[in-house]
Steps between C-alpha positions, in 0.01 A plus 500: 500500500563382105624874481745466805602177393583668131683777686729241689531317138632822357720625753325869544437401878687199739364267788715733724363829379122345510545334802670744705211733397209284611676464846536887518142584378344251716691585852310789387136366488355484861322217581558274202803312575523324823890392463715465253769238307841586626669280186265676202790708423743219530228314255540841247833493446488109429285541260611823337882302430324221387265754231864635421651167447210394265336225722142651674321207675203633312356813310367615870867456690562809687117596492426587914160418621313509831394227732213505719613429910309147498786320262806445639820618374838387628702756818108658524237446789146434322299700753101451266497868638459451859726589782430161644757393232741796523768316729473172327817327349600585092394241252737298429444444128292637253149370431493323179336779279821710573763263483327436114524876416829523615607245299356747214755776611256703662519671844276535759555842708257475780228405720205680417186589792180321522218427717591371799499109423353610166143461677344852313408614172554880593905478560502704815789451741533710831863311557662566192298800366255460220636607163300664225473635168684732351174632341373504830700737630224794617229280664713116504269254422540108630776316312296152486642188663624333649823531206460862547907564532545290152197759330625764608856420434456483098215810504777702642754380256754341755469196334367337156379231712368358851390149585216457725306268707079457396274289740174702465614794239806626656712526124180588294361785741777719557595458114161611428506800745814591355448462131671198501533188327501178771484123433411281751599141400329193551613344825726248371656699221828554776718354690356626835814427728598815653184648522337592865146317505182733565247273380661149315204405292478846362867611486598657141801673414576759149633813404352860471633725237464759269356275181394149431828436334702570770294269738517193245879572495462492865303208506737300291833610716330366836455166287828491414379506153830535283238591182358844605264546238128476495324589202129669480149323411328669217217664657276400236540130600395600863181488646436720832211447777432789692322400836137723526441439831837747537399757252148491656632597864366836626836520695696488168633885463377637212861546349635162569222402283525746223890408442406176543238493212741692267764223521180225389462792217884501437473048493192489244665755274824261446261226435459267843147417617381661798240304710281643815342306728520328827733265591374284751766386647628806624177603640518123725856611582392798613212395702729223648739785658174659648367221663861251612723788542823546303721232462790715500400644853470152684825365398676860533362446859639166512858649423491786673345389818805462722606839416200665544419307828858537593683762696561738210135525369446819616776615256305378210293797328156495657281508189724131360444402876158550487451320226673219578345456827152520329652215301544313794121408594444375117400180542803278456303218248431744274855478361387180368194610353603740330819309334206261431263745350838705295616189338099404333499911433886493333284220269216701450695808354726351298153321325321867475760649396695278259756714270360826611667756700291607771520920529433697846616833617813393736306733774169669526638815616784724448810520771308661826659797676729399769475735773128351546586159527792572750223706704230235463565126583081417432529688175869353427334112569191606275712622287763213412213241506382709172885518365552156495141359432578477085827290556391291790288248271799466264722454760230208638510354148884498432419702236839689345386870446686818305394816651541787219448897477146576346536834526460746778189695644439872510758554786735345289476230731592122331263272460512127430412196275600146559505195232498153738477143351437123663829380687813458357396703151775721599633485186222607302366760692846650438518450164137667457560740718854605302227554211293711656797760643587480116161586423494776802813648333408527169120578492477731809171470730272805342 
């Protein structure tokens, strides 16, 4: 994005030109847009007279980016991916995150594809289509979810950028089955108005991209920030904790771990110290999922119940369906329990961990084949369960999280690390995390 933003600076390319070609290339991508802005064009040549007149709103006016189908923007129906939603009337504003990057100059040029209600970590959608890879492109693997349009949006180079929704994973998964970067924010980092609700306590929003740069630039245009720059930690003033318990588990694939190992290599040799052991309070979190249930489940029910119930449930995708309905006989006072049990556990972490960064692969495994899952709704359940069972704790916690490439396995297949810190850290997990891209970039993982 700093490059595209140069390029506008420069003159060698307009908001027209780059505009006009995301639209083209991404009519062209099935399944990853669900609609898209009829004004972005409109919005382009705006902001290319105002680039020729010498007044850009910002270094990033006339940049397009993506938006996942769970934030509003104004003239376009926010159907969350479901054809429950499909007839329902056009926002008629922008949620607040766009309305601040459009105030930067930049454009948003569609509605990318999800999860229906964003209730998956696999990003399958038999409405829409599912969209993949690229790389994937002989044997497609899952996309991750539920912001699988806004992945796959930047992996296929039809935008710099794509916001996304995260409740349980859904920004840091399919950036990490894409080889990704995705930051999922501490709840209260944005102005949530706009935004469709999946689960309230748990609702996150940030952006997936292409490098931690481009997400902090990202970060700081949803804010409204007029200062866009962020400047990286020294690494050697860092200190890491890697969870055990993680490394330890025999469902860990023996890649995932490797790559993840090389980037705690990579840290030492710039000088931060690199702790492992286990931290309890992810284990309790953990445990606490096994034995209430999933927050994020029981009040997903609790929105979702008249539709569901209602007479267009059988239009919802059976596996989401299914899931939500098994939501439904979760005891109800759990809820409170576990708000109870997250807010002494939010305490807890933020004691163990003090100024560490706590280090886990983003997902155990690599993105699974497709076809399989599409075939198999036990092994597709089984399956996303394992997906999202690394970000689920964080996302219990409040914890913001940056989900970055470690490298890729012997299929050439990306794989995953993720830095997360106590709630509302966001700021310094970016600015170590901006240190260790830096250190990614210059010292190569051997």
């Amino acid at each position: 994005m700093s490059a595209t933003a140069a390029t506008l600076h420069d003159g060698s390319i307009d908001a027209v030109e780059l505009v006009g070609a995301a639209i083209a290339r991404s009519h062209a991508a099935h399944g990853v847009f669900i609609s898209f802005i009829e004004r972005a064009h409109d919005d382009a040549i705006q902001s290319a007279n105002r680039r020729r007149c010498g007044a850009p709103l910002s270094r990033l006016d006339g940049i397009p980016f993506a938006v996942k189908d769970m934030i509003d923007v104004a003239g376009n129906t926010t159907t969350t991916g479901s054809l429950t939603r499909i007839d329902s009337p056009p926002a008629p504003t922008d949620a607040a995150v766009i309305t601040a990057m459009r105030a930067m100059g930049m454009i948003p040029v569609g509605k990318t594809n999800l999860s229906e209600f964003a209730f998956s970590g696999l990003g399958l959608n038999p409405h829409f289509g599912t969209p993949t890879a690229t790389f994937h492109a002989a044997a497609p693997r899952a996309p991750g979810g539920s912001s699988s349009g806004s992945a796959i949006a930047v992996q296929r180079g039809l935008v710099t950028a794509a916001i996304g929704t995260d409740t349980a994973g859904s920004i840091r998964i399919p950036a990490a089955f894409n080889g990704l970067v995705g930051f999922r924010a501490s709840t209260s980092r944005y102005d949530m108005s706009g935004v469709h609700p999946l689960a309230v306590t748990l609702d996150s929003l940030g952006p997936i991209a292409r490098t931690v740069e481009d997400c902090v630039l990202i970060d700081r245009a949803m804010r409204g920030c007029v200062n866009l720059d962020v400047y990286a930690a020294p690494l050697a003033h860092v200190r890491f904790v890697v969870d055990s318990s993680v490394l330890a588990d025999p469902s860990l694939q023996f890649d995932v771990a490797r790559n993840l190992r090389s980037v705690l290599t990579l840290l030492r040799r710039c000088g931060a110290r690199v702790e492992e052991r286990p931290v309890d309070a992810l284990a309790r979190t953990r445990q606490i999922i096994a034995t209430h249930g999933w927050l994020g489940a029981i009040e997903a029910w609790s929105a979702l119940r008249e539709t569901v119930e209602g007479q267009r449930g059988d239009q919802i995708d059976h596996r989401v369906r299914n899931r939500l309905l098994a939501a439904k006989g979760i005891d109800q006072h759990a809820r409170e329990r576990i708000r109870t049990l997250r807010a002494e556990l939010m305490l807890r972490l933020a004691h163990e961990l003090g100024d560490a960064v706590l280090v886990t692969p983003t997902v155990k495994h690599v993105a699974p084949p497709l076809a399989a899952l599409e075939a198999d709704d036990v092994l597709f359940a089984t399956t996303n369960l394992e997906t999202l069972s690394l970000t689920m704790p964080g996302s219990l916690l409040d914890m913001p999280g940056v989900a970055m490439p470690s490298g890729v396995n012997r299929q050439h297949l990306p794989t995953s690390v993720l830095f997360s810190v106590p709630q509302g850290q966001d700021d310094r997990l970016l600015r170590t995390c901006l240190a260790v891209e830096s250190a990614l970039l210059t010292r190569p993982l051997q």
